[in-house]
C-alpha positions in Angstrom: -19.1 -19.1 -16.1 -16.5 -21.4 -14.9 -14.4 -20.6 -11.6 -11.3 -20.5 -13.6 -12.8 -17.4 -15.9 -14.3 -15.9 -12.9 -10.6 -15.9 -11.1 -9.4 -14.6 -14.6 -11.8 -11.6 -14.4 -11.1 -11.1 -11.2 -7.8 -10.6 -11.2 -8.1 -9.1 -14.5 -10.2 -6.2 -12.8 -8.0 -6.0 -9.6 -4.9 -5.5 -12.0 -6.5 -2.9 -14.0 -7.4 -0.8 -11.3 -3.8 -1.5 -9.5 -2.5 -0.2 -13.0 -5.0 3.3 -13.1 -3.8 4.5 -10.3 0.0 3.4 -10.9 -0.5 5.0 -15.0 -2.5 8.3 -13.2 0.6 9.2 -10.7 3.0 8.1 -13.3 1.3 10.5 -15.7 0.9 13.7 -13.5 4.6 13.2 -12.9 5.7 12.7 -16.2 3.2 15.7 -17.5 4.6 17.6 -14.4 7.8 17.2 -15.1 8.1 17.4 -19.3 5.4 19.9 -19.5 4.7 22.0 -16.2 1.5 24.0 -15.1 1.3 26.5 -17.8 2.8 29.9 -16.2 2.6 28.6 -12.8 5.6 26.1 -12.6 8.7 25.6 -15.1 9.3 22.0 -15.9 12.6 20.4 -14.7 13.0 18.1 -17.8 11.5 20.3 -20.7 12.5 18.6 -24.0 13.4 15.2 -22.2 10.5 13.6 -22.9 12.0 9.8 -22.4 14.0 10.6 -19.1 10.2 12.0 -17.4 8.7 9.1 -18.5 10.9 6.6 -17.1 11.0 8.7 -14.2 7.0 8.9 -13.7 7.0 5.3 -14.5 9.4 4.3 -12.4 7.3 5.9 -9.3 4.4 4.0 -11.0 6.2 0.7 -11.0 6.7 1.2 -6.9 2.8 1.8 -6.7 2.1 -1.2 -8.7 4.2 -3.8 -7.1 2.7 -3.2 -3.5 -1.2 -2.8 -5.4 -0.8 -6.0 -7.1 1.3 -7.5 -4.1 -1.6 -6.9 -1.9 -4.8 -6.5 -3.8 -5.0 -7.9 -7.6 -2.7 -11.2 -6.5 -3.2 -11.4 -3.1 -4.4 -14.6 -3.5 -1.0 -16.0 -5.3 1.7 -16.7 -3.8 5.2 -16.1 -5.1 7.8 -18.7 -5.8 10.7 -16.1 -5.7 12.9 -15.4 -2.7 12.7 -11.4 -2.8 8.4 -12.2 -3.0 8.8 -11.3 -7.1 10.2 -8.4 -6.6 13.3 -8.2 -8.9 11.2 -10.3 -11.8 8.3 -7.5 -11.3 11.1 -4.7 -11.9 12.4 -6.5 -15.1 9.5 -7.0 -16.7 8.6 -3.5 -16.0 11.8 -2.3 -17.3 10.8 -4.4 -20.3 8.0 -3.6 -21.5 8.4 0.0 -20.1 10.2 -0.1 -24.0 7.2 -0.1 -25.5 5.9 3.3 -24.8 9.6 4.7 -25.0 9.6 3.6 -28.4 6.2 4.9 -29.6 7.3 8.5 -27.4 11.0 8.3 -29.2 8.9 7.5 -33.0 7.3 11.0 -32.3 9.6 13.2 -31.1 12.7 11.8 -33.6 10.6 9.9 -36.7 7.3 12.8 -36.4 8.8 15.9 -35.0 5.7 16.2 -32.7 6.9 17.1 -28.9 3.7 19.3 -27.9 2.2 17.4 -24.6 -1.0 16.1 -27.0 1.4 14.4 -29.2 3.5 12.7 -26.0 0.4 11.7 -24.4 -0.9 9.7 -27.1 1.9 8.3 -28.5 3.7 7.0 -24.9 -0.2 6.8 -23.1 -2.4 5.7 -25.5 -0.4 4.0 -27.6 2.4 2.4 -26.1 0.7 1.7 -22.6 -1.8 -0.1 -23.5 0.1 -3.0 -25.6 2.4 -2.9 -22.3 -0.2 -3.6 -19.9 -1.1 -7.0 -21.9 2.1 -8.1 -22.0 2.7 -7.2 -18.2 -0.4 -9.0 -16.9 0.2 -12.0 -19.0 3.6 -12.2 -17.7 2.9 -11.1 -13.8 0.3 -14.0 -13.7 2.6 -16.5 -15.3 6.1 -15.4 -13.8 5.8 -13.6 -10.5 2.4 -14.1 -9.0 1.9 -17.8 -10.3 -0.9 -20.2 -8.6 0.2 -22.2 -6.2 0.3 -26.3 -7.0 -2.7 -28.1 -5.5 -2.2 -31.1 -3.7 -5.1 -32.8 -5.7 -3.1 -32.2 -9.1 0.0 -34.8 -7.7 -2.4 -37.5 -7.3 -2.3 -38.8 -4.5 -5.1 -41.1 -2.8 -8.3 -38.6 -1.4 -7.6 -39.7 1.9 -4.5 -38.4 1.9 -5.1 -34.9 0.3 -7.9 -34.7 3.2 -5.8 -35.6 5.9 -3.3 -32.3 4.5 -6.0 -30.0 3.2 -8.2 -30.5 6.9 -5.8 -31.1 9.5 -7.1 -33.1 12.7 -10.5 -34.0 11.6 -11.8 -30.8 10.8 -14.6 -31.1 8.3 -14.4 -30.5 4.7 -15.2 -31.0 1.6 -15.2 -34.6 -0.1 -12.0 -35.2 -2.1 -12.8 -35.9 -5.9 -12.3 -39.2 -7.0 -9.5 -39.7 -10.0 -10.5 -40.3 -13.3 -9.7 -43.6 -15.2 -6.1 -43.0 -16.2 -5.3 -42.0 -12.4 -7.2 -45.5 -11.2 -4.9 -47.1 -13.6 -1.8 -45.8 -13.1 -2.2 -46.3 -9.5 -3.3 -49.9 -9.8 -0.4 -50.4 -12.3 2.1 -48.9 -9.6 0.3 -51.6 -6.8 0.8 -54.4 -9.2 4.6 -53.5 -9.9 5.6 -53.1 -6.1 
């Protein structure tokens, strides 16, 4: 397997356990606050099913920014001022409509509001289309790969003299292909 797919499952893995313990806290709120304990504790938001999960979720968006700031993503960098911040919150917000739609479908389409029917439609429904579309769009938009040097091609010696600073060893610098030799050559010829 190539080091591109190995980074890919990587960070695939970090993000997914990032997002369990974002989705578990967001769901013991929610539950705790829709549904309560039983006899033990009254909930707060009984028959507002949407308004506790945005609430939980919202909790679980605060858990996820720092867990995939510092553990699935450490390793990218981001291009944004406030470190990704307000594009992290957006695309939450976004795709936080996903589950809000299936959990509004089955309290207003179904008539279902027992905590089974919430569960499935906002958890196991909606949550899991939403958690595609946020990791495709965190690794794209707010925790993107930083440019390498050797993509702006520029001559090996130069990209070693930046990548290992004051003679420190290193790897070799890869030689450009064919249409890089050409172009540069091209460029010599035109000067």
């Amino acid at each position: 397997m190539g080091t591109r797919w190995s980074r890919l499952l990587a960070e695939g893995g970090r993000f997914l356990v990032v997002g369990g313990v974002a989705t578990v806290v967001a769901l013991i709120i929610f539950n705790l606050l829709v549904h309560g304990l039983g006899n033990w504790y009254d909930p707060p938001l009984r028959g507002n099913a949407i308004a506790g999960y945005v609430l939980g979720h919202t909790v679980g968006m605060v858990i996820s920014y720092t867990g995939n700031r510092v553990y699935a993503f450490r390793e990218r960098e981001t291009v944004h001022a406030d470190g990704g911040v307000a594009l992290f919150f957006v695309i939450n917000v976004v795709t936080m409509a996903l589950p809000v739609a299936c959990l509004w479908f089955t309290h207003e389409v179904l008539g279902l509001d027992s905590a089974l029917s919430d569960n499935v439609a906002a958890n196991l429904v909606g949550q899991p289309i939403g958690l595609v579309a946020r990791f495709y769009l965190f690794r794209r938009l707010v925790f993107r790969r930083p440019v390498q040097l050797l993509h702006m091609n520029l001559p090996p010696e130069v990209v070693e003299e930046i990548e290992h600073p004051e003679g420190e060893p290193g790897p070799p610098a890869p030689l450009p292909d064919a249409a890089s030799r050409e172009r540069e050559s091209s460029i010599r010829r035109s000067s």
